[in-house]
N, C-alpha and C positions, 0 to 999 in steps of 0.2 A: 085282319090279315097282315100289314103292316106293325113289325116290333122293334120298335126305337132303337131296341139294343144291339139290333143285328145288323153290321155294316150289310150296305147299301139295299136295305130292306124293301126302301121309297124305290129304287129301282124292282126287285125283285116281286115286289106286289102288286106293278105296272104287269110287268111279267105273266105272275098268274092271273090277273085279272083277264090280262088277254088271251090268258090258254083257255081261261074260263068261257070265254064271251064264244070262242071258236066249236068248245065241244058241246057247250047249248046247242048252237046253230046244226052242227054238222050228225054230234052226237060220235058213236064209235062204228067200227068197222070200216073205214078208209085206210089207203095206203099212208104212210108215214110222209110221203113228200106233200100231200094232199093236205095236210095240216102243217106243214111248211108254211106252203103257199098263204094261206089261212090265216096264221099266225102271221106273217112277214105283213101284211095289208092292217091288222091290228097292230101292231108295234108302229108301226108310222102312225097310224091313227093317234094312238097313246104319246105321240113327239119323240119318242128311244131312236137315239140314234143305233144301226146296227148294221152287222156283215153276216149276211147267210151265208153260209157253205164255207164259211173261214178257214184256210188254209195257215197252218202253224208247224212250224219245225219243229221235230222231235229231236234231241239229243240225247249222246251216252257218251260222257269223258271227253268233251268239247268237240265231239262230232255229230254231225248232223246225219241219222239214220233212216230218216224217213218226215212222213207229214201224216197229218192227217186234221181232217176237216170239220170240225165243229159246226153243230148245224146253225148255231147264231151264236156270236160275240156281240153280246148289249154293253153300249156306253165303254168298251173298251174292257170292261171290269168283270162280266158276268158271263158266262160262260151256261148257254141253254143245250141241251141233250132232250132230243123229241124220241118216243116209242111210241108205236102203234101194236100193243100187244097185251093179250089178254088178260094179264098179270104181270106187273114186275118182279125180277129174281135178286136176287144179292149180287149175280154175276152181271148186273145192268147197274148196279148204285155201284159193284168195284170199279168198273169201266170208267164212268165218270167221273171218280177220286184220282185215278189214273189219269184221264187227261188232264184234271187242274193239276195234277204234281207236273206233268209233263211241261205244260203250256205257263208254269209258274203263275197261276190264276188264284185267286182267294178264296171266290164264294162260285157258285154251278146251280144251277136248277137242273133235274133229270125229273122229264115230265110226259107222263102216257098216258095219250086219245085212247089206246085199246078197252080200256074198260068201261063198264057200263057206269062209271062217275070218274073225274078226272084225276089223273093221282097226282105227284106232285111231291119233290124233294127238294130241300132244300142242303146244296151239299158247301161243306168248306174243307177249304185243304189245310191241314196241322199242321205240312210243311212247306206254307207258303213262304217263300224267302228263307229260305234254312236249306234245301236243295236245291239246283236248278238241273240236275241230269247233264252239268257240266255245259249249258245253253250260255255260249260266249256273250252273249247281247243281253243277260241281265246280271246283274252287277250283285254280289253276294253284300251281306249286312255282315 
């Protein structure tokens, strides 16, 4: 699960290991906060330092237009997106490329209890540090 070549891999297969461990136990058809909860008790297990329900500024042209909450920011670096739905769409994997370009994040997991086997993405942003949406507090390259 773990590939050397993928920064912070060692984190992110902490990550799935523990999305893994939650939908053994639980399996599908719970609400979305319910495999939060779930998850957040695995991640401490695991030693991941983390911030559920992380709130992040959103910018556009060095203004701040909103927030919105990431359901875990692991080790500072990783950026987790939970769904509890049947199937994943394209409009759930853009969402999450969205908030790493937003949140100026590198690597993401977008990862869904919904189905009957766990699914599980590993996303990166192409414009990590190349954009920030005009985010006065991170420093362009």
């Amino acid at each position: 699960m773990i590939k050397e070549q993928y920064k912070y891999s060692d984190i992110t297969g902490k990550i799935i290991g523990a999305a893994m461990q939650v939908h053994s136990a639980l399996g599908n058809g719970f609400q979305e906060v319910i495999y939060q909860r779930a998850l957040e008790i695995e991640l401490a297990d695991r030693g991941l330092s983390f911030s559920r329900e992380h709130e992040m500024p959103i910018y556009y042209k060095h203004q701040q237009i909103g927030t919105r909450r990431v359901d875990f920011l692991v080790e500072d670096v990783v950026s987790v997106e939970l769904k509890a739905l049947t199937q994943l769409e394209d409009v759930h994997l853009a969402q999450a490329i969205n908030y790493l370009e937003a949140y100026d994040l590198e690597v993401g997991l977008l990862i869904n209890f919904g189905s009957k086997s766990l699914q599980h993405k590993r996303i990166v942003n192409r414009k990590f540090n190349q954009t920030t949406q005009g985010n006065p507090q991170i420093k362009k390259i």
